[in-house]
N, C-alpha and C positions, 0 to 999 in steps of 0.2 A: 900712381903706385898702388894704390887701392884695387883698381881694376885690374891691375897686373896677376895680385896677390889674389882676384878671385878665379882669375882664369887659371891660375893655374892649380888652383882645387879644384876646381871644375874637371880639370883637366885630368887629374889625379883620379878623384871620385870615377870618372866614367874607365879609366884604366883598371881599376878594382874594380867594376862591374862585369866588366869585360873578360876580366880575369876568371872572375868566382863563373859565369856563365860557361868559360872555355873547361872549364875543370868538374862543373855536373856533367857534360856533354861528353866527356873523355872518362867517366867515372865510370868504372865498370856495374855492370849488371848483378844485382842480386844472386847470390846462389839458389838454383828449384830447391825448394822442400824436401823432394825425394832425395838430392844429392848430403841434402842435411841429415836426414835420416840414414840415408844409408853409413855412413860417418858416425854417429853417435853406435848404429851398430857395431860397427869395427870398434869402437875405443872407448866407448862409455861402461858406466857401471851396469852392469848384471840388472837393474828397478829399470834405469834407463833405455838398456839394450829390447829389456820385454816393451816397454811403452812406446819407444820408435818404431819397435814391430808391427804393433798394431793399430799405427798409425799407417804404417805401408799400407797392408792388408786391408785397408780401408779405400785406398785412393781407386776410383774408377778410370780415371785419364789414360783410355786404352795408349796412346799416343806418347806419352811421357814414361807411361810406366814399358813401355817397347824400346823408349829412345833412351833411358838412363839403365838398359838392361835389370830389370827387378827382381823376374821370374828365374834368370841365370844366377839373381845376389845371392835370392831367399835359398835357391837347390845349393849354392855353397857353404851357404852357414848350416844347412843340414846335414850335410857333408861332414863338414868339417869337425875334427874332435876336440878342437881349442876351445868352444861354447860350450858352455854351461848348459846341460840337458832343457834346463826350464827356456834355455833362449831358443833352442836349440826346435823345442817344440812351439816356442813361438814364431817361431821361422813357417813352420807346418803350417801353422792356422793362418797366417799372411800371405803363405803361397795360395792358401784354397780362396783366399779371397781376391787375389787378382788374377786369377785362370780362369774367373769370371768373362772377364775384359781384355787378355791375353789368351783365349785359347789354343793359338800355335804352340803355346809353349806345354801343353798338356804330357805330350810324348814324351820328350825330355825327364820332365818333372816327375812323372808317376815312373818311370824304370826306377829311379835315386829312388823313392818311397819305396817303392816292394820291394828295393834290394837292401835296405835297411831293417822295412817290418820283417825281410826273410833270417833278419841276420840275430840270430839266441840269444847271440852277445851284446846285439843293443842295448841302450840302455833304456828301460821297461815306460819312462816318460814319452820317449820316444818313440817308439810304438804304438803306445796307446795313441799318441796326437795322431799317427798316421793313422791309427786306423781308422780313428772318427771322420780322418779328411775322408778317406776312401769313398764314407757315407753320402761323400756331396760331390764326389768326381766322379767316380764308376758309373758305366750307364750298362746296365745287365744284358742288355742288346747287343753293345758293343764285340765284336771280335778283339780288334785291340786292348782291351781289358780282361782280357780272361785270366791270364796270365795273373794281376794280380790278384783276383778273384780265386786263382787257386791258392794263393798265399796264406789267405784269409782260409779259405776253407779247412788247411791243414789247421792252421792254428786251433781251429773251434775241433777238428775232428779229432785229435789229440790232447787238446787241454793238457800242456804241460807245459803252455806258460804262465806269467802270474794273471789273477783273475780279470786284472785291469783290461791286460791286454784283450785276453778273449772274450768278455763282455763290447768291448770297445766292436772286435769283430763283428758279433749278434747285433749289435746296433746298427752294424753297416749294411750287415742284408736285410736287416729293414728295412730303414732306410731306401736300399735300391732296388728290393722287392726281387733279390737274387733266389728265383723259387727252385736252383738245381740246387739250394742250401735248406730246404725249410726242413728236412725229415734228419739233417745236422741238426739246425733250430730246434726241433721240436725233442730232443733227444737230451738239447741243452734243460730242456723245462725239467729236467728231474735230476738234474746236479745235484751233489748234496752240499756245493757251496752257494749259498742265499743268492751273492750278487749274482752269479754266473746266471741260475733262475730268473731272477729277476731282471735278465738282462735279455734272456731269451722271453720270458714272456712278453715285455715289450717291441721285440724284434718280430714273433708272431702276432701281434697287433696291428704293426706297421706293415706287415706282408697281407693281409686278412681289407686291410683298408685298401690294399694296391687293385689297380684294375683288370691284375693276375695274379690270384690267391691260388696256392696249392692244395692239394689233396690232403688230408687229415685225418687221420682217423680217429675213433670214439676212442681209444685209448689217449691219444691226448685232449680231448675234452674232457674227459671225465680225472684226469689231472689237473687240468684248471679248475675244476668244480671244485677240487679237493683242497686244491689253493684257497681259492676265493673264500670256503669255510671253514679253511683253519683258523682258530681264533688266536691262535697261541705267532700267528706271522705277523710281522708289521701292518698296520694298514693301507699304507701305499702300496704295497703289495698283493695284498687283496685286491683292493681297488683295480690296478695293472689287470689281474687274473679275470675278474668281471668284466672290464672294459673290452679283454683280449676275446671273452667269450662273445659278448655282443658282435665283435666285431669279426667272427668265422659266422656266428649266425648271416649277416648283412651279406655275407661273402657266400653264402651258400654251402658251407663244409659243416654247418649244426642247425637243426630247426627249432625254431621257437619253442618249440615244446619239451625238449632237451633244456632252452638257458631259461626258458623263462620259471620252469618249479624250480630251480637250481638256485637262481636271486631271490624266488620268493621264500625259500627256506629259510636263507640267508637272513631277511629281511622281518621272520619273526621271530627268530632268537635273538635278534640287535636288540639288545639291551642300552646299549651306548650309541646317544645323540649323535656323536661324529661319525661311527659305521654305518647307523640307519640313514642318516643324511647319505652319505657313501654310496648304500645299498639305491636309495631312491634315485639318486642322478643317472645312474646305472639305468637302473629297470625305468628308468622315463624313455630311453632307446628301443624298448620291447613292448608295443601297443596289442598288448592279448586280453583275452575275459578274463584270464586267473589275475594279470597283473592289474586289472582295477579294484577285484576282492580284495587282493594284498595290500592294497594303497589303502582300501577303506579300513581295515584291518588296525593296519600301522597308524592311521587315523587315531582311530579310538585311541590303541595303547598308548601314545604319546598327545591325548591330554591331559593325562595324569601330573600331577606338578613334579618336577623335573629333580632328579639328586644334584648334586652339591656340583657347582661349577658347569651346570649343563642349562644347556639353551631350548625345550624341547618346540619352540615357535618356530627354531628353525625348519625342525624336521618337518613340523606341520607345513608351511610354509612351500616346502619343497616337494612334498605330495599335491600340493593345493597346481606347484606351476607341473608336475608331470600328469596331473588330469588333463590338463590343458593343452598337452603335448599331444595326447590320444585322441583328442575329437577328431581331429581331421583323418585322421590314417583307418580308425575304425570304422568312419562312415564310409569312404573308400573301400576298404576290405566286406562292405555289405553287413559289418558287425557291431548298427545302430542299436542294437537293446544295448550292449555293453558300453559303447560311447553317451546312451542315456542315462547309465548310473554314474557314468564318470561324471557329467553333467551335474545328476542328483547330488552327489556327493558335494560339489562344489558350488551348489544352490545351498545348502546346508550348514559350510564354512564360512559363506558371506551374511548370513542372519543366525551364526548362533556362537563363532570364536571367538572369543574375548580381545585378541592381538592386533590390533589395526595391522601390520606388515602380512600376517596371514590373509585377511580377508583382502586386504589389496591383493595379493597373488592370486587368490582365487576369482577376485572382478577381473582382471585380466585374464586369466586362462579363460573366461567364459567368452570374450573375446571371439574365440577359435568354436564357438555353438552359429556356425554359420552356414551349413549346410539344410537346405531345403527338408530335409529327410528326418531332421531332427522336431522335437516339439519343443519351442523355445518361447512357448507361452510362459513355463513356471518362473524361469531363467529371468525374461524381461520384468515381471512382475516383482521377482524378489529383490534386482538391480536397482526399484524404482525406489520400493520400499526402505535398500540400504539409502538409499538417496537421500531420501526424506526424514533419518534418522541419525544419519552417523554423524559424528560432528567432526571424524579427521580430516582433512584437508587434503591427504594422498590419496584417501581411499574417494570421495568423493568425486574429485579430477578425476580418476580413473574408471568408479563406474559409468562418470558421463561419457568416457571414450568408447566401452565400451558397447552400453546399451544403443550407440549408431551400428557397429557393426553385429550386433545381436539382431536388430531390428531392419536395420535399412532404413533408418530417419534419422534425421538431424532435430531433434525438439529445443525448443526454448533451448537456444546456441548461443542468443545474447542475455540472458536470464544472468544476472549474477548469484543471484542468492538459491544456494541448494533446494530449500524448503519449495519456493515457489518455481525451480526449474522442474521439483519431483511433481506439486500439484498439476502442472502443463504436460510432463510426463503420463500423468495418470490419465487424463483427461483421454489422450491422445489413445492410449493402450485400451480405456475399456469399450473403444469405440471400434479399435483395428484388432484386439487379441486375436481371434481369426484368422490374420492375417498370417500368424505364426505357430500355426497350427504345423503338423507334420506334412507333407507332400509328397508322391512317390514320383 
């Protein structure tokens, strides 16, 4: 009876195994992700609907996002007037990022866009998201695109939608480097609404960077000049105006001798540590003889000890790494006296600035005194010197990286102790200084 009673659990047990086994096998499939998403679109809260969005607009799976139609959802809820503007542009921004991985679907998708950006009565969210997409779909080559390329252009050539909009525009032809737009562009730089300026001088930045900058004339540079030294504008905006000048300089449409008096003006009325720092990252792009006097300059002025809430180590600091940007470019251009003071100058910050993070920027910019053409006698000698003196720990590491690349040696590599890696240093230098003399 025993044995009866266990067979037939036995028997039982392996029936529920059987069972539970036939019922995962027969259990359906998880739902994809994307069809979750798309779901939550349709019927979730407004916080939701944006976060599923950009959750699509993420997914790369050319194949999935083809098979559960994505790029058909995203152009419907663009469409559609039932979404809420803010979803409505998140719709936008998820379409531009799976066109990535669907590009069939381009044609389709940008007619719905321009027929939206063309339409006044949009709603101005909606707009603006297209026209930022426009920024990263248009290909200014394109025929296919011209069309909305004319969209955009009225909008900027008109201005009489809100600024959003038409800023949004000016970023697009940056962005695509649309040069039948730039003398629009360049017409936006003297809006008398801030953003719209501001939106066009980074849109000629963006064009000026392209590897087809348009034609320019000295009347718009000497409006960015005007920018860049208006004191009374933001200074991100300045900033923008300097960077934009550099960047027709680079491009061929202003010669260094045009931007570079123009920063360096700039650069002795800076009264304020944030603008001269500004002013230096800038003019570290422009490797001239004025822009090493200016740096030496600006030097001086800011070791003065610093007003209330200001950092003036920074600036120094910052002058110390655009020396260092200028060695190489000026021994190149044949204008080694100048790239020898840039040197001096930063022989000068390493044995005489009080700030350990200064003088580390200037052991490093020296770094870049590698050029045959140079005399990098004083350079190795001062390096050795900080060596055998400083006691900070960053500056130390750093002059022994660079006095290899100053010198062309590796000295006392396994030396731990500074004092005794600068006396193996010295040893080494008063025997080879020679060797680092100038050469033509």
């Amino acid at each position: 009876m025993r044995l009866l009673s266990t067979a037939l659990v036995a028997t039982l047990l392996l029936g529920c195994w059987a069972a539970a086994g036939a019922g995962e096998k027969d259990k359906p499939a998880a739902r994809d992700r994307i069809l979750e998403l798309m779901d939550t679109v349709r019927n979730g809260l407004t916080e939701e609907k944006v976060t599923a969005l950009d959750e699509l607009g993420s997914i790369t799976d050319e194949g999935r996002l083809d098979k559960f139609g994505v790029p058909p959802f995203l152009v419907g809820v663009i469409k559609s007037g039932d979404y809420v503007p803010r979803v409505r542009a998140a719709a936008v921004k998820a379409l531009t990022g799976v066109m990535k991985f669907v590009p069939n679907s381009k044609d389709t998708a940008l007619q719905v866009l321009t027929f939206a950006l063309a339409d006044a009565k949009e709603q101005t969210a909606v707009r603006q998201a297209i026209a930022e997409a426009m920024g990263g779909m248009l290909n200014a080559e394109a025929a296919g695109d011209r069309t909305s390329f004319n969209v955009l252009v009225a909008i900027v050539r008109e201005r009489k939608d809100d600024a959003a909009v038409v800023c949004a525009a000016l970023v697009a032809f940056g962005r695509t480097g649309y040069r039948e737009a730039i003398n629009l562009v360049v017409a936006a730089v003297s809006d008398p609404n801030p953003e719209i300026r501001e939106a066009a001088i980074k849109a000629l930045e963006a064009m000026f960077n392209s590897s087809r900058p348009g034609a320019v004339n000295m009347d718009t540079i000497n409006i960015l000049v005007r920018m860049a030294s208006d004191d009374k504008l933001p200074l991100e905006v300045r900033e923008s105006a300097m960077r934009t000048l550099v960047a027709a300089m680079k491009a061929g449409v202003a010669r260094p001798t045009e931007v570079a008096p123009a920063l360096v003006s700039i650069l002795e009325k800076a009264g304020d540590a944030r603008l001269a720092e500004a002013v230096v990252k800038v003019l570290t792009l422009v490797p001239e003889d004025i822009s090493v006097e200016a740096l030496r300059k600006a030097y001086e002025t800011f070791q003065k000890p610093p007003a209330a809430g200001q950092d003036y180590a920074d600036v120094r600091a910052a002058i110390a790494r655009a020396l260092g940007e200028y060695l190489h470019p000026l021994a190149r251009k044949g204008q080694v006296p100048s790239g020898q003071s840039a040197a001096a100058l930063l022989i000068r910050i390493c044995s005489k600035d009080p700030n350990p993070k200064v003088v580390t920027a200037a052991a490093y910019s020296l770094s870049n005194l590698c050029d045959a053409r140079y005399d990098r006698r004083e350079a190795a000698r001062e390096l050795i010197e900080t060596l055998a003196s400083d006691s900070d720990r960053t500056v130390v590491q750093t002059v022994r990286e660079t006095l290899k690349w100053v010198t062309g040696r590796e000295i006392a590599r396994g030396e731990k102790d500074p004092k005794e890696a600068a006396r193996e240093w010295k040893k080494w230098y008063e025997a080879n200084k020679d060797s680092l003399a100038p050469r033509n």
